[in-house]
C-alpha positions in Angstrom: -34.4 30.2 48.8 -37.4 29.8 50.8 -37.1 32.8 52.1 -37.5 34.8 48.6 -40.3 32.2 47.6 -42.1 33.2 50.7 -41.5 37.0 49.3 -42.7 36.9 45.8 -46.1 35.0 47.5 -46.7 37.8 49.7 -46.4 39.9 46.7 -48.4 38.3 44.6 -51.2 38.4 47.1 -50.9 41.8 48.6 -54.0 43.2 46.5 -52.0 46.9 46.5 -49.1 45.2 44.3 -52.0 43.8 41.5 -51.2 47.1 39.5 -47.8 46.5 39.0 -48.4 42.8 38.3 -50.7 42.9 35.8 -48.6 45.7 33.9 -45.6 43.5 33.8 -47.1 40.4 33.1 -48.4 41.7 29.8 -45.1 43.1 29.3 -43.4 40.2 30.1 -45.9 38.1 27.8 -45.6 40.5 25.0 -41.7 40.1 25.2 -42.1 36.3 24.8 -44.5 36.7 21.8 -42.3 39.0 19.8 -39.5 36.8 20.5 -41.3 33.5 19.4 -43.6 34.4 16.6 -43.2 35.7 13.9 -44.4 39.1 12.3 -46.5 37.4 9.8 -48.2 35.4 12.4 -48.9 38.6 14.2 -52.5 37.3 15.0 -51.6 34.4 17.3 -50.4 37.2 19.4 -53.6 38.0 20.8 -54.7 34.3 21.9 -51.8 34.6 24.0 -53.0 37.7 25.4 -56.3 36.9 25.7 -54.8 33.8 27.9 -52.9 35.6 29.9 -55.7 38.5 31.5 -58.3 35.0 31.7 -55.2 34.1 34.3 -55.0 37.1 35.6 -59.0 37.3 36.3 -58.6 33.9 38.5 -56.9 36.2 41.3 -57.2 40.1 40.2 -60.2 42.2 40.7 -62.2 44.1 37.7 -59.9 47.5 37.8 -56.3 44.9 37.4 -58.7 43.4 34.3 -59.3 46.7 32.5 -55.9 47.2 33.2 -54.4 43.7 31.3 -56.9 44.1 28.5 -56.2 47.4 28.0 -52.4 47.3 27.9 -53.2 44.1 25.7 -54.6 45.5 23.3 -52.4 48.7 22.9 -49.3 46.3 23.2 -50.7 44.1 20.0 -51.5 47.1 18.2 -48.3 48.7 19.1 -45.7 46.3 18.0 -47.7 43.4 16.1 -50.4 44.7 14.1 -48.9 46.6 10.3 -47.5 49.3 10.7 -45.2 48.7 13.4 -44.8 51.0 16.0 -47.6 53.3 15.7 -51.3 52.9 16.9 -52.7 53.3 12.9 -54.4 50.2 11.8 -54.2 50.2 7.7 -56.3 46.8 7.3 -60.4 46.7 8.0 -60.1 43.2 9.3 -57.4 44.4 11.6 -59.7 46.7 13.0 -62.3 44.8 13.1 -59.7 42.2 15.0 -58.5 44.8 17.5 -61.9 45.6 18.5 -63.1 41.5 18.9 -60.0 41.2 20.8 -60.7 43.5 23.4 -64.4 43.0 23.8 -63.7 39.7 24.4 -60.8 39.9 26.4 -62.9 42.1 28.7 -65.3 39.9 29.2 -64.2 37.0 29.4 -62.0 38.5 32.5 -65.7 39.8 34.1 -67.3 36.2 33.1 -64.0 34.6 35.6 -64.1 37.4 38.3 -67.9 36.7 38.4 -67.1 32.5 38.3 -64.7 33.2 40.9 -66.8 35.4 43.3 -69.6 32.9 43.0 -67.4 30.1 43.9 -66.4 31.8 46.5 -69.9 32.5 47.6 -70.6 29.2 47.0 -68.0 28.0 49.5 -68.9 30.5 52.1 -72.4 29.4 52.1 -71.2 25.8 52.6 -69.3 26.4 56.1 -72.0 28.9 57.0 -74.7 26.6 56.8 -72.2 23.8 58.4 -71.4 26.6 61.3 -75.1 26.9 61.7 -75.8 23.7 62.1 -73.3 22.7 64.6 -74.6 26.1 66.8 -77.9 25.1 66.6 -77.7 21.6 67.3 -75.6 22.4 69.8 -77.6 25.1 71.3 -80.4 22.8 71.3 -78.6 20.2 73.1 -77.9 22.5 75.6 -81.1 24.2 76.4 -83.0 20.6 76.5 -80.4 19.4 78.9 -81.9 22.2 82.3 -85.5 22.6 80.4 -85.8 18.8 81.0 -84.8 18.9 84.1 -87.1 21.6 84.7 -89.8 19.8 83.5 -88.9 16.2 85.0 -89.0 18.0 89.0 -91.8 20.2 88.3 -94.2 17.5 87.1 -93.2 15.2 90.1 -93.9 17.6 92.4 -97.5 18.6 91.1 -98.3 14.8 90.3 -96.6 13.0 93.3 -97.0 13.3 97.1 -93.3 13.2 98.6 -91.5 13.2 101.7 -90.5 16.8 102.6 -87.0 16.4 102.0 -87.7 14.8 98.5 -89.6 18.0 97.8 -86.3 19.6 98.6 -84.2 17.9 96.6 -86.2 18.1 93.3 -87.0 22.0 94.6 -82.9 22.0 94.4 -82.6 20.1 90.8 -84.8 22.8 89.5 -83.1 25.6 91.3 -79.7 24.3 90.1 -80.7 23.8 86.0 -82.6 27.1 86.5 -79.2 28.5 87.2 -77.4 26.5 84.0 -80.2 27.7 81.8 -79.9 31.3 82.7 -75.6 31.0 82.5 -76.7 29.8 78.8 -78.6 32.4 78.3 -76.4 35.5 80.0 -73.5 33.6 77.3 -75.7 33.7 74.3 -76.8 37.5 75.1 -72.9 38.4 76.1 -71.7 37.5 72.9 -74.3 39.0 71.0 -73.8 42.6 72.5 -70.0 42.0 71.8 -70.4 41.1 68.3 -72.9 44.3 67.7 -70.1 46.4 69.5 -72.7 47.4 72.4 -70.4 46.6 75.6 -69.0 49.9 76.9 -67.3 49.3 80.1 -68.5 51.6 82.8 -65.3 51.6 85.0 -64.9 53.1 88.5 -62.7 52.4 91.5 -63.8 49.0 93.3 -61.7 47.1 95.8 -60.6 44.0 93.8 -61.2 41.8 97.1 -65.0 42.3 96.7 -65.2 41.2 93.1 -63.4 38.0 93.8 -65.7 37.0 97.3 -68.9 37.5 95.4 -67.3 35.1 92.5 -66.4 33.0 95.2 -70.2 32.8 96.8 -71.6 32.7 93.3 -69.5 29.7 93.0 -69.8 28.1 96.4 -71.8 25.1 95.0 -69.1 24.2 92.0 -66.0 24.6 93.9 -67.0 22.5 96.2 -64.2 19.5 96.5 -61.8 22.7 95.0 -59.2 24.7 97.2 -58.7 28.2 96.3 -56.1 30.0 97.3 -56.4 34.2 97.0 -53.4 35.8 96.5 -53.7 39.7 96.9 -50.9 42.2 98.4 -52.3 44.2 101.6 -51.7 47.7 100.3 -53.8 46.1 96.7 -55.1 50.1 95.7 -58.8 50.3 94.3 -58.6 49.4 90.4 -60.3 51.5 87.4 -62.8 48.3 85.9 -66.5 47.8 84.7 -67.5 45.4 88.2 -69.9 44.0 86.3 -68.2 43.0 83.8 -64.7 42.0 84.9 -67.0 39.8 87.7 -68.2 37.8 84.8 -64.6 37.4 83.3 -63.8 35.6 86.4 -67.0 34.1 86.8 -66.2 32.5 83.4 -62.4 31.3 84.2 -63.4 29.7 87.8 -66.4 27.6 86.5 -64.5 26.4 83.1 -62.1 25.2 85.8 -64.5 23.6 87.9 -65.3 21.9 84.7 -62.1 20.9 83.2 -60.6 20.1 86.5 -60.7 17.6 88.6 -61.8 17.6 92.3 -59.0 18.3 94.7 -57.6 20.6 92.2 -55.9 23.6 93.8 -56.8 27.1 92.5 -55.1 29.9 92.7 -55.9 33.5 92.3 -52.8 36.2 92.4 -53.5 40.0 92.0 -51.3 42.9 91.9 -51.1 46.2 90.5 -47.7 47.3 88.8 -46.9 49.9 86.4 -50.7 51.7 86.3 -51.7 48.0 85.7 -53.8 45.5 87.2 -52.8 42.2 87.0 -54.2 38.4 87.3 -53.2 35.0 87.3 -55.5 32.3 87.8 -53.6 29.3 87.7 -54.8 25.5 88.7 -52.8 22.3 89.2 -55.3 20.1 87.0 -54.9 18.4 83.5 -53.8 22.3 81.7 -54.8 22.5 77.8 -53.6 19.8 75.2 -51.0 22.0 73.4 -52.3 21.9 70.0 -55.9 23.5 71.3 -54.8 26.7 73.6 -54.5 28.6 70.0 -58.0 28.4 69.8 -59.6 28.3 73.2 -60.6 32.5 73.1 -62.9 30.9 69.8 -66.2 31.4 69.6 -68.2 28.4 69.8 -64.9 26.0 70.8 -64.8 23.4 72.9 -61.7 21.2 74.0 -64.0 18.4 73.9 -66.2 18.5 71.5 -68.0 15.2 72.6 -69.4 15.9 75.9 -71.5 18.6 77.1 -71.2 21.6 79.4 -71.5 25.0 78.0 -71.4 26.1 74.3 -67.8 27.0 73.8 -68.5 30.8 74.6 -67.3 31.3 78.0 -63.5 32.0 77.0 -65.0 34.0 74.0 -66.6 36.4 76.4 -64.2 37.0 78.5 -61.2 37.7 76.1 -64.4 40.5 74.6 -64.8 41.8 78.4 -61.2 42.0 78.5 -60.6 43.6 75.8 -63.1 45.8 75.8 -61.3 47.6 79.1 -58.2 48.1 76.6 -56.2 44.8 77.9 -55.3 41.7 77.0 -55.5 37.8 78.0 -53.3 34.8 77.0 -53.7 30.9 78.0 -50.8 28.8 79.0 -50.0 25.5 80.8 -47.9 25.7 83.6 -44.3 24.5 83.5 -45.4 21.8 86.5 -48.5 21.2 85.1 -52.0 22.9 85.3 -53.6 25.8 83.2 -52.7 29.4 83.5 -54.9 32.4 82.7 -53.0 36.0 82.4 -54.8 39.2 82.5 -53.8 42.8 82.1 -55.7 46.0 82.4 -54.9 49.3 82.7 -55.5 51.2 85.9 -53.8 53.9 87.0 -53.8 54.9 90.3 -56.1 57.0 92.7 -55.6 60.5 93.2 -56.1 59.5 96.7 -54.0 56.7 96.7 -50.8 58.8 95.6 -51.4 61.0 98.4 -51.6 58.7 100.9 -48.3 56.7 99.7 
């Protein structure tokens, strides 16, 4: 029973099907009206009909419209309006009826398509300017967090006299939010050039061991307190990917574990290549995702916890676009013991040289 309700709603919304609809549905109401009223009430007939396409308007566009009034109006002529049965109209008034009928009927099925667009409008506007203003202020938060730092260090150093190592660490403070702010930055741009479809992976063979030590180095400061473990087979073959770009896709994954996780929290990065594909699990032993959120942690924007700071809820974003934009694919899990779990896979067939070697 639910099954066939389910049905006849995926009918009614598939937009190809609106055709068919509106054609039966004056049919249908037609039926009804010759059945319940009587030939000399003949001119109730089109109040009906004129009911029925301001229905059909709430959901239909302008061509299923023309369509219901149309048919309307040839259906009340047909087999309501004297003489039965034929499309001749003996009485002026009649005529002058039939006309009314579907000049009205016409537009007042515009007059709701219109009400309807600009709800809709209307509504889109709302969550756009909402969506704005969550990006923006959260955007803003962000960038004040390092330019305030910035600041703070900087004007200590030109108004204060300090100790060498002082100088060092406020030197460090500004090195370290310089580093935030530009990560904020390289996110904001990222997802810019995915959005206007400008990434075009420039793949050639690299050895995957070298992407993952520079990550690693990049990294050395916020994995500190973490133990990695690398996981990568000794005959590994050089993979087809965009260095760049798959660097930043584990760029992203390592520091939004650094972040989520706690220190002590073991990492661990398995490669292999199988079936002219390259393969990558980074898994961790920390808190994993609550279950009702990994659905939406590739979002743009999103953030687990939306009540703290640290990033903008673009890192995962990016790196399902970096992902995809080499032709594979990414999926987020928890671990059956606990602990997230990050799956990629991207094709890479194998070297000419390599085949000849093995």
């Amino acid at each position: 029973m639910f099954g066939l309700k389910r049905k006849m709603f995926s009918i009614v919304g598939n937009r190809k099907y609106h055709n068919i609809i509106a054609f039966l549905v004056v049919l249908l109401v037609a039926v009804l009206s010759s059945l319940l009223i009587s030939s000399e009430n003949y001119r109730l007939v089109p109040y009906i009909l004129l009911f029925t396409v301001s229905i059909l308007a709430t959901f239909m566009k302008i061509v299923q419209v023309l369509i219901a009034t149309t048919l309307s109006a040839l259906v009340w002529n047909f087999f309501f309006i004297p003489p039965h049965f034929t499309f001749h109209i003996e009485k002026p008034e009649d005529i002058l009826l039939f006309g009314l009928f579907f000049m009205i009927a016409l537009l007042n099925g515009i007059l709701t398509i219109r009400l309807r667009q600009t709800t809709e409008m209307a509504n889109k506007a709302h969550e756009s300017d909402k969506l704005y203003k969550t990006i923006f202020n959260s955007i803003s938060h962000e960038l004040r967090i390092p330019v305030s730092t910035i600041m703070g260090a900087s004007e200590n150093l030109l108004t204060n006299d300090y100790p060498s190592q002082v100088e060092k660490e406020l030197t460090h403070e500004i090195f370290t939010a310089s580093l935030r702010l530009n990560r904020l930055i390289e996110n904001l741009l990222s997802m810019s050039r995915l959005e206007a479809g400008r990434i075009s992976p420039k793949p050639d063979w690299h050895d995957i061991n070298d992407m993952i030590n520079k990550v690693l180095k990049d990294l050395e400061e916020e994995l500190h307190g973490f133990m990695v473990l690398i996981k990568v087979p000794d005959d590994m073959p050089p993979v087809w990917i965009d260095f760049g770009l798959m660097e930043q896709v584990l760029y992203n994954l390592l520091f939004n574990t650094t972040f989520h996780a706690p220190s002590g929290t073991l990492i661990s990065i398995k490669v292999e290549h199988a079936d002219n594909f390259l393969l990558m699990d980074i898994t961790d032993d920390g808190p994993g995702f609550p279950a009702d959120k990994i659905e939406h942690l590739f979002d743009k924007f999103y953030r687990i916890d939306q009540t703290s700071s640290g990033g903008l809820g673009l890192g995962l974003s990016i790196v399902k676009g970096f992902v995809e934009a080499h032709q594979g694919t990414i999926t987020a899990s928890n671990n059956e013991n606990g602990g997230a779990r990050f799956n990629i896979r991207i094709p890479s067939p194998l070297t000419q040289v390599y085949n000849i070697n093995v």
